[in-house]
C-alpha positions in Angstrom: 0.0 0.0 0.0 1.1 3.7 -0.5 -0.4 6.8 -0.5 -1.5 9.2 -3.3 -2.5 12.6 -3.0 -6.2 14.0 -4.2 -6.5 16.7 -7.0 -8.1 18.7 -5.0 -6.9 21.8 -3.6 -6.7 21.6 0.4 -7.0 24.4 2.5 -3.6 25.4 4.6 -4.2 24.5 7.7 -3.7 26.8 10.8 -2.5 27.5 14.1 -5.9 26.4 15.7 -5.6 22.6 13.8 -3.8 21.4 17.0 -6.1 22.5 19.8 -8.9 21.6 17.8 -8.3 18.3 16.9 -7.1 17.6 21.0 -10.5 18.9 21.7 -11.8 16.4 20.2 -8.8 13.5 21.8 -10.6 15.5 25.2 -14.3 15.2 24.5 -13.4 11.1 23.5 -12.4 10.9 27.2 -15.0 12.6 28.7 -17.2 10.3 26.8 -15.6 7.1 28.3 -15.4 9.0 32.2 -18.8 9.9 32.0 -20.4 7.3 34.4 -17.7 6.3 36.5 -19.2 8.7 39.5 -22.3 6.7 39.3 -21.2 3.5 38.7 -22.1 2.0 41.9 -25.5 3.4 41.2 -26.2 2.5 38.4 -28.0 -1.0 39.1 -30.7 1.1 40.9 -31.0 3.7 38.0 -31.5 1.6 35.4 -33.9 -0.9 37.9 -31.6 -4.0 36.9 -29.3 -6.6 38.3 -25.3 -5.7 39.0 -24.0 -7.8 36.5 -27.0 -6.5 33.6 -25.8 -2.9 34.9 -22.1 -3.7 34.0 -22.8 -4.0 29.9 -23.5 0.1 30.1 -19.7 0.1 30.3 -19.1 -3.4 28.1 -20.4 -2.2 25.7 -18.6 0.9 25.0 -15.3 -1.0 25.4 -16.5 -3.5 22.6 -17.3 -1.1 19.9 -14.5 1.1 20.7 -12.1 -1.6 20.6 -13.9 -2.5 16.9 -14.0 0.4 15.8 -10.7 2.2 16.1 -8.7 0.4 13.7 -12.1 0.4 11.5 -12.2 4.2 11.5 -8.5 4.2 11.4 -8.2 2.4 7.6 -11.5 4.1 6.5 -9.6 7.3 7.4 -6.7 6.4 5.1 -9.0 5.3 2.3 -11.8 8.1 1.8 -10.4 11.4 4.4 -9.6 11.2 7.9 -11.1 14.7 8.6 -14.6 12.9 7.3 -14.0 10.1 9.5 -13.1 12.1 12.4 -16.5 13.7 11.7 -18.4 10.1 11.6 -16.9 9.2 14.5 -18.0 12.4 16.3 -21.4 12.6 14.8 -22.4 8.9 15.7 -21.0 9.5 19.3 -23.3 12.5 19.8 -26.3 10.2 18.5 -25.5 7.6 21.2 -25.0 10.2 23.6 -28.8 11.5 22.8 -30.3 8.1 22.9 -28.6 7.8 26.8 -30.2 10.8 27.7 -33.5 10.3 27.0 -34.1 6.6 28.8 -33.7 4.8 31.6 -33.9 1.3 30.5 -31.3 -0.8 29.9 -31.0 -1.9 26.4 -31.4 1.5 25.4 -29.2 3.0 27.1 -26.5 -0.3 26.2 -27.3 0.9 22.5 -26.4 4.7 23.2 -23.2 4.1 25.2 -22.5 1.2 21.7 -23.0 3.8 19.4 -20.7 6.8 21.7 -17.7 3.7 21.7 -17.4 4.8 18.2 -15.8 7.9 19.1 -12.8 6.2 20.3 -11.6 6.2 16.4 -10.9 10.2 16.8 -7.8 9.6 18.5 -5.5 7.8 15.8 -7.5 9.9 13.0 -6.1 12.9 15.1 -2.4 11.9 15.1 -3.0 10.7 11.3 -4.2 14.2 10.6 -0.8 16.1 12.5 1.5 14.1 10.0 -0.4 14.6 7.3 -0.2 18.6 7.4 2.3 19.9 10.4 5.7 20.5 9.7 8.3 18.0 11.6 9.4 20.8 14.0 5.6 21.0 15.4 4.7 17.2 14.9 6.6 15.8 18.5 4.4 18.0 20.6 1.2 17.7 18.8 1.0 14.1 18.5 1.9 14.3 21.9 -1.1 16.2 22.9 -3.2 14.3 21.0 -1.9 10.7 22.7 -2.0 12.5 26.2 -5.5 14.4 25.7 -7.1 10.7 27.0 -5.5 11.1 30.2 -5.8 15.2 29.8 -10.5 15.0 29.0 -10.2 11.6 31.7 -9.0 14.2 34.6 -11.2 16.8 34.1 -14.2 14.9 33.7 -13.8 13.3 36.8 -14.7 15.8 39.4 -16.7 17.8 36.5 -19.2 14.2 36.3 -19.1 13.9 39.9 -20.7 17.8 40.3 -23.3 16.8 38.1 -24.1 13.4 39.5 -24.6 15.0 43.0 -26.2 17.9 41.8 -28.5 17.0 38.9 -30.7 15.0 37.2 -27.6 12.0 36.1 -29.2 12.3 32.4 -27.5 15.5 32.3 -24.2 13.9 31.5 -25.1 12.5 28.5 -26.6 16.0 27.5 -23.2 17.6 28.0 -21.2 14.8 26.3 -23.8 15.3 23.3 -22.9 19.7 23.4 -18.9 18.5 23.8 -18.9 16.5 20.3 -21.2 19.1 18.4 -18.9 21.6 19.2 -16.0 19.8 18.5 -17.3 18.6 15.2 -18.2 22.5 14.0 -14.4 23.4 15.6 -13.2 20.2 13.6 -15.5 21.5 10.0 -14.1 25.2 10.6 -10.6 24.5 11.6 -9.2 21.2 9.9 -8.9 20.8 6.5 -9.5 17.4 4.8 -5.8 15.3 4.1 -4.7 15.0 0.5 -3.2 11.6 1.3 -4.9 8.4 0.6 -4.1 4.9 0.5 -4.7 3.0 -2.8 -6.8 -0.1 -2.8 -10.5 -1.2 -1.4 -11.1 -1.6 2.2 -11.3 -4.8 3.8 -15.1 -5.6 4.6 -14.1 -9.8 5.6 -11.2 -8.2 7.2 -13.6 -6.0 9.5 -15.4 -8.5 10.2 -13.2 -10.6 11.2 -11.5 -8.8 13.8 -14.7 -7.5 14.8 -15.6 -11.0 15.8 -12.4 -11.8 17.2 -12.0 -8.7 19.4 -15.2 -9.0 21.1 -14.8 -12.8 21.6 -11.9 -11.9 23.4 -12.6 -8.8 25.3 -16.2 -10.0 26.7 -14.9 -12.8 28.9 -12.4 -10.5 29.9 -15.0 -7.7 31.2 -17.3 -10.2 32.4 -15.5 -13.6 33.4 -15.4 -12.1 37.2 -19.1 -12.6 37.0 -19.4 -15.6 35.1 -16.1 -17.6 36.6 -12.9 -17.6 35.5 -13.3 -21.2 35.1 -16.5 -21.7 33.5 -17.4 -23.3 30.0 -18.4 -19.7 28.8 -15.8 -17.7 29.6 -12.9 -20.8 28.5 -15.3 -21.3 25.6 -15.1 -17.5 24.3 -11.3 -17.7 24.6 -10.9 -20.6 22.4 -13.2 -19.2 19.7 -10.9 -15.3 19.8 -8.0 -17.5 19.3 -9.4 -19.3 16.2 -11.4 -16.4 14.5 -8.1 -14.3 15.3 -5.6 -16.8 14.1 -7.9 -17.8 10.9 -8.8 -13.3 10.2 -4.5 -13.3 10.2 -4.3 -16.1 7.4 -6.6 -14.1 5.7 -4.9 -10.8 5.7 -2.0 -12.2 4.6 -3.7 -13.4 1.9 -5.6 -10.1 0.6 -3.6 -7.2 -1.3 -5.1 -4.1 0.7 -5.6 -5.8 4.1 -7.2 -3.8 7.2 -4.2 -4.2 8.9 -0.8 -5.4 7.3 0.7 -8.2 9.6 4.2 -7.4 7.9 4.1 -4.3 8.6 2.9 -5.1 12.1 5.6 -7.7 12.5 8.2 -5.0 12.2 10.3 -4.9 15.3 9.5 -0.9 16.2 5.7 -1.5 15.6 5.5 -5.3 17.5 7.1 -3.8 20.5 5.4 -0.3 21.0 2.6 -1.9 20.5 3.2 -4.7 23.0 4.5 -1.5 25.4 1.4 0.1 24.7 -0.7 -2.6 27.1 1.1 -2.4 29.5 0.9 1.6 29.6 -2.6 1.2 29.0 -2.7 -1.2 32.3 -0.8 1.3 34.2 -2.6 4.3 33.5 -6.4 2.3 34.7 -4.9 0.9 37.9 -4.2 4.2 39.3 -8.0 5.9 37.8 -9.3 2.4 39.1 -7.5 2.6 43.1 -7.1 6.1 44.0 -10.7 7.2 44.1 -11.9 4.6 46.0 -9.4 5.0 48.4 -9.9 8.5 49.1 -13.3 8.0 49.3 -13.8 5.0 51.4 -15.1 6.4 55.0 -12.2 6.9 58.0 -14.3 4.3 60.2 -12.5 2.0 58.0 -8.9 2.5 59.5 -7.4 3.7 55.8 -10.0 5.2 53.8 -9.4 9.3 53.3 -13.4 10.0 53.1 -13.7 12.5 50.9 -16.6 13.5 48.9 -17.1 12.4 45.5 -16.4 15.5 44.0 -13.4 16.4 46.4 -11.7 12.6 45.0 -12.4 13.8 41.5 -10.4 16.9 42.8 -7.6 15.3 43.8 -7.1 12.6 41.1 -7.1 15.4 38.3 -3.4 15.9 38.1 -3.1 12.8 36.7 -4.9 13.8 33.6 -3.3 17.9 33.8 0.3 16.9 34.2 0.0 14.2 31.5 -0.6 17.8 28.9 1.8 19.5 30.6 4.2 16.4 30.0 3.8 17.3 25.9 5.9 20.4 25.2 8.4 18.6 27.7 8.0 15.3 25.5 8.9 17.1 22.5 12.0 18.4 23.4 13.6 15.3 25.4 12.3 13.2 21.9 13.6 16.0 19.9 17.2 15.6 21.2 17.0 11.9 22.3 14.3 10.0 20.7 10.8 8.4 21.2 12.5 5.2 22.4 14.5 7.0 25.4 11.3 9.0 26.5 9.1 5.8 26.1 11.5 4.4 28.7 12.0 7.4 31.0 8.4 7.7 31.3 8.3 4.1 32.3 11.2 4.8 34.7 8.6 7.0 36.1 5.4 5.0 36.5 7.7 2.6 38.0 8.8 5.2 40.7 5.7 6.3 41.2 3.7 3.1 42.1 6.6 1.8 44.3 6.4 4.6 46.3 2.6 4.8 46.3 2.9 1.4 48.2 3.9 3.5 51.2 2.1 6.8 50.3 -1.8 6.2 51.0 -2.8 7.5 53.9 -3.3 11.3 53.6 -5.4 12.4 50.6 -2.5 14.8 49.9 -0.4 11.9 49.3 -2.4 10.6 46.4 -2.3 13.8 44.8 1.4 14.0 45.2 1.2 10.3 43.3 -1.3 11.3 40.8 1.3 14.2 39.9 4.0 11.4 39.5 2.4 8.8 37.5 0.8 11.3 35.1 4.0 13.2 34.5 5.5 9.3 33.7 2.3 8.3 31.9 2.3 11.7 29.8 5.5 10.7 28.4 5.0 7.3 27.9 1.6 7.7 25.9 3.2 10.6 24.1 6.1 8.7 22.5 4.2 5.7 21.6 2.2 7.5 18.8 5.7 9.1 17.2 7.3 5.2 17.3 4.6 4.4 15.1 4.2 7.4 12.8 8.1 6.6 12.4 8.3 3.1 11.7 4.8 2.7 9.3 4.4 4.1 5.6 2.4 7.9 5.6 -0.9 5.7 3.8 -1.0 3.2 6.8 -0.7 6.0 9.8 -4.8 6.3 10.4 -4.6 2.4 10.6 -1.4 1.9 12.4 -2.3 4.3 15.1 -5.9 2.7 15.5 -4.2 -0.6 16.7 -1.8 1.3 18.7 -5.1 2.8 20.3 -6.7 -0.4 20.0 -3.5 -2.2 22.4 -3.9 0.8 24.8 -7.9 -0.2 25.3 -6.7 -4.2 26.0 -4.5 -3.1 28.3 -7.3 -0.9 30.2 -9.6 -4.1 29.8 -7.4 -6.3 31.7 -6.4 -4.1 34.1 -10.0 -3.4 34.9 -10.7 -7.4 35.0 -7.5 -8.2 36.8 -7.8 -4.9 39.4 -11.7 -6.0 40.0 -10.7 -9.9 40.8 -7.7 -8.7 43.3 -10.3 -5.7 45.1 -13.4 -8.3 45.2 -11.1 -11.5 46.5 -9.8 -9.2 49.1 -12.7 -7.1 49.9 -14.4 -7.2 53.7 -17.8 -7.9 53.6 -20.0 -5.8 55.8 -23.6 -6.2 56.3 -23.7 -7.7 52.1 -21.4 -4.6 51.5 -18.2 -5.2 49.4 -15.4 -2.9 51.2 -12.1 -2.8 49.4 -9.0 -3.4 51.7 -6.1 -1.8 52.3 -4.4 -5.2 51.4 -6.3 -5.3 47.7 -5.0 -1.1 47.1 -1.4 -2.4 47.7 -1.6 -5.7 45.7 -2.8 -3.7 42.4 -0.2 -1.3 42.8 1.9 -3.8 42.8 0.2 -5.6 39.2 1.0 -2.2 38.0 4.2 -1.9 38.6 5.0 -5.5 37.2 2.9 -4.3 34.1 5.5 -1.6 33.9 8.5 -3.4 34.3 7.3 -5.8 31.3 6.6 -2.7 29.2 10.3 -1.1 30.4 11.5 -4.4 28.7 9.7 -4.3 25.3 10.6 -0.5 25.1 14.7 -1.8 25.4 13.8 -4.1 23.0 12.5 -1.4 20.2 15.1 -1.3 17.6 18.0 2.0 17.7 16.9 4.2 14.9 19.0 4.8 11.7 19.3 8.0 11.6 18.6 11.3 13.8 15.1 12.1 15.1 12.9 13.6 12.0 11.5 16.5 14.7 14.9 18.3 14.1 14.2 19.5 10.7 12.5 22.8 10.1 9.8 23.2 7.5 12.3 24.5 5.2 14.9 21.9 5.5 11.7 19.3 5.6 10.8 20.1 2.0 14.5 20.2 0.9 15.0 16.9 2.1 12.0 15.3 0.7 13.0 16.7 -3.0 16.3 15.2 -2.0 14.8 11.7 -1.0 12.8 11.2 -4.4 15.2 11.5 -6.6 17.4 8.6 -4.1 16.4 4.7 -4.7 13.4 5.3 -7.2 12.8 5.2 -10.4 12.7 8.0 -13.2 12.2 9.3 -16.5 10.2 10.7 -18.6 6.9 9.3 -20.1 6.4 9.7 -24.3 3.7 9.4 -26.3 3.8 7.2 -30.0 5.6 10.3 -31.5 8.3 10.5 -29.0 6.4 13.6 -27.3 6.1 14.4 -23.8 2.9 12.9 -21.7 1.5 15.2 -19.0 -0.2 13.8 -16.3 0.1 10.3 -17.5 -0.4 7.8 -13.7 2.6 5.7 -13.4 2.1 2.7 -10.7 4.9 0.8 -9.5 3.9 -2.8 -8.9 6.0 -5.3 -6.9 6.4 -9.0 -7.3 3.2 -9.8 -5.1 1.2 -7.8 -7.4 0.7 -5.2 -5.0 0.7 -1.2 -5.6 4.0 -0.1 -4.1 3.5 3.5 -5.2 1.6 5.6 -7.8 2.5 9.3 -9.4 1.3 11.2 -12.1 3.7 13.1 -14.9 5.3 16.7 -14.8 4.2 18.9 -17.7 7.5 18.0 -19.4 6.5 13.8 -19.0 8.8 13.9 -16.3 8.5 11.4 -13.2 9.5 10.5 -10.1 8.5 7.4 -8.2 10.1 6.1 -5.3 11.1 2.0 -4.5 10.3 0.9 -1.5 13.3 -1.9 -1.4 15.4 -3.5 -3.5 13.9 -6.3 -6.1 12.0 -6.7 -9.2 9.0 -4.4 -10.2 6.8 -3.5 -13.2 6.0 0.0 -13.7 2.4 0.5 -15.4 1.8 4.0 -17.2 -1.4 5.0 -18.8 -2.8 8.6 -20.2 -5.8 9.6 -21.9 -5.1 9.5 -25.9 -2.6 6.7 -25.1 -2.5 3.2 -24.9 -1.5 0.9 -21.5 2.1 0.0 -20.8 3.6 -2.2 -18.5 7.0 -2.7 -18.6 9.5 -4.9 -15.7 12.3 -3.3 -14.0 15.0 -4.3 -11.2 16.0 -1.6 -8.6 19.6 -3.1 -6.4 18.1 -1.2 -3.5 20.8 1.2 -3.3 20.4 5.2 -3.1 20.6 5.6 -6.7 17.9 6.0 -8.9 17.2 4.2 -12.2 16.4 6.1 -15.4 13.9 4.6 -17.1 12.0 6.6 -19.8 7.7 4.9 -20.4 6.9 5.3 -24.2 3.3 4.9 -24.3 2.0 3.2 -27.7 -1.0 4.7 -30.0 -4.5 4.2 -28.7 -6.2 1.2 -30.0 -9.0 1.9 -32.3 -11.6 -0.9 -32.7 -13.6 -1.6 -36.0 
């Protein structure tokens, strides 16, 4: 797959482009915080059972985790601004439908349909390399990755305001006025991509992992309530593992795959992305222990019993140093690399959660760790989107970055599994009531900070890079350089007609030995062309014009920076009888 650009004109984008499309990384995470101050309510408010109540949140974990890498390839095929739109739009429909019931399957459709939003993230980052220049791209990606934690910690206390003070409906109603405004900001501000990847998008492919992620992901979220051990739960495994494994021979099988495996396979993208769940099971541990902590009543011996909104207070930092973390990112990546910040922000969780084990019994000690871990967290989630961007082709970045997401939200689903187990199996029952022990807080920080030592040793793993950090260059020296690169390992010449004239805008395709598109151009006014080879090997390059016949014609590149002349005379146009 590569990526072409669209004849039509784009608007420049501006200054606002960054902000904007955070604002809309922000409103995603308010979407996904919304309920946790009622959570414990929420069997009574919807008149169900516990376990029914539980699929409000299931369920916008299983479309989420669909749809990201969905959105993500749709974004490279047909506009990621429209996609980021679709995304929004359907979020704000779901968010509508929640507000206006109080049954259940209703309101499990509305919170499916605001999952969908979860896509806006990746399409975001896709966006920022599409259009900045390198020496703005570390920060805003880093913005972008961060503005989960960033709309996560403000929503907190925000939700909790409402939930005491208001009709509970009332946060869907807000959520809904969050994503219309960030879709007008997004329609007034961002201008559509020119890049697009060639080929069809992968419906069997979709479906697939579709089918496979939420075989694998319900057990997870509900095998606490259904046993561990029982033939459902085991049963559901099995069948992930099959649909997965057979939807992988597939892709590998289909010329414009949802996701490329290869690609995948690559040792910069296999390991971030491996890193990625254990971030992603880092960052919930901490949203998952400290507000229950703090407000757990005193008459317990350890709880800090503080209000709802008070805890919401308090845990905020988390999600306001992980911004401030960004323009800090960018220069430490800038000098050093996404690899060594990946791995100091690791350093820092690490720190963090140890001495969190000994800091829990003053609510201004879980403030001082919520500063901590979101200042390691920040930097962790900020470099993972830039080892990505770095290692993938520009037409796979919407998709790449949706299964980055998509690793981050597995990692969130376990840790909310696995952190639920530890705090039930260790809980004191009191007159029926479930109380979390001191005991449980201490043994998920401690899962955590496993998590993060296993994530410290895939980010050693990730491969040195090959040459300096791209977020040095200036715009300037950005454009110089890429007129540098396409004349280096590529093809070029100059396409003819019959005559021996000049074509103009004749498309030239290179096509590699699997039959693939490895990259398509069009012809300079003088015939000229450019096109550049991915690796070294044989290839055919296909030209075509209007007025002109086909021609295909086989070349071998050595893979070397050199580039191969090779002028395309296109025969006479066929005239039938």
């Amino acid at each position: 797959m590569t990526h072409t650009s669209t004849d039509q004109p784009a608007r420049r984008p501006s200054g606002a482009i960054v902000p904007v499309l955070a604002f809309a990384g922000i409103v995603v995470a308010v979407m996904q915080t919304l309920l946790v101050p009622v959570i414990k309510d929420l069997p009574q408010l919807l008149s169900t059972e516990p376990s029914n109540a539980t699929w409000v949140l299931t369920s916008t974990l299983l479309s989420g985790a669909v749809a990201t890498p969905i959105m993500g390839r749709l974004g490279d095929l047909f506009g990621k601004r429209r996609m980021l739109i679709t995304s929004l739009s359907i979020m704000v429909v779901g968010a509508l439908v929640s507000a206006l019931t109080s049954d259940l399957l209703t309101m499990i459709a509305g919170r499916t349909l605001q999952g969908f939003a979860m896509g806006a993230i990746p399409l975001g980052i896709g966006l920022m390399r599409d259009m900045l220049p390198r020496e703005k791209l570390g920060s805003a990606m880093a913005l972008m990755s961060s503005s989960i934690g960033v709309g996560g910690g403000l929503a907190l206390p925000l939700a909790a305001l409402v939930a005491q003070h208001a009709d509970w409906h009332a946060l869907f109603y807000g959520a809904a006025g969050l994503g219309v405004l960030a879709i007008v900001l997004t329609l007034l501000v961002v201008p559509e991509s020119p890049m697009r990847a060639e080929g069809t998008f992968d419906v069997l492919g979709a479906i697939g992992l579709s089918a496979g992620l939420v075989l694998f992901l319900l057990p997870i979220t509900k095998g606490s309530d259904w046993g561990w051990t029982s033939g459902t739960t085991l049963g559901l495994f099995a069948a992930a593992a099959v649909v997965l494994l057979l939807w992988g021979v597939m892709e590998l099988r289909v010329k414009a795959p949802l996701v490329d495996l290869r690609t995948t396979a690559r040792p910069a993208v296999l390991f971030t992305n491996l890193a990625s769940i254990m971030v992603g099971v880092s960052f919930y541990v901490v949203s998952l222990v400290l507000p229950q902590l703090l407000q757990l009543p005193k008459a317990t011996g350890y709880g800090l019993g503080q209000s709802m909104v008070t805890a919401g207070l308090l845990v905020a930092p988390l999600g306001l140093t992980m911004m401030f973390t960004a323009p800090v990112y960018a220069r430490l990546s800038a000098k050093y690399g996404p690899k060594v910040t990946l791995i100091l922000g690791m350093l820092i969780i690490g720190i963090g959660y140890g001495a969190g084990l000994g800091l829990m019994s003053a609510a201004w000690q879980s403030l001082v760790i919520a500063v901590v871990l979101g200042a390691g967290i920040g930097l962790a989630y900020s470099s993972l989107p830039a080892l990505i961007v770095g290692a993938v082709p520009a037409s796979e970045t919407g998709a790449a970055n949706g299964l980055n997401t998509l690793m981050r939200s597995i990692g969130t689903s376990v840790s909310s599994a696995v952190i639920g187990m530890v705090l039930a199996n260790t809980a004191n029952h009191v007159g029926g009531v479930a109380i979390p022990t001191m005991h449980g807080f201490r043994v998920s920080f401690m899962i955590a900070t496993g998590a993060v030592a296993v994530g410290l040793l895939m980010a050693l793993f990730l491969p040195k890079p090959n040459r300096a950090p791209q977020l040095n260059f200036s715009s300037e020296e950005e454009a110089n350089l890429e007129r540098a690169e396409e004349v280096l390992r590529a093809f070029r010449g100059r396409v003819l007609g019959a005559d021996g004239s000049p074509v103009a805008r004749a498309k030239v395709t290179l096509i590699d030995r699997r039959g693939r598109q490895a990259g398509a151009t069009l012809s300079s006014e003088d015939g000229s062309y450019v096109i550049a080879v991915p690796s070294e090997g044989a290839y055919v390059l296909a030209a075509r014009a209007v007025g002109h016949g086909p021609l295909a014609s086989s070349a071998s590149h050595a893979g070397d920076e050199v580039a191969v002349d090779l002028d395309l005379s296109l025969p006479g146009e066929t005239v039938s009888a």
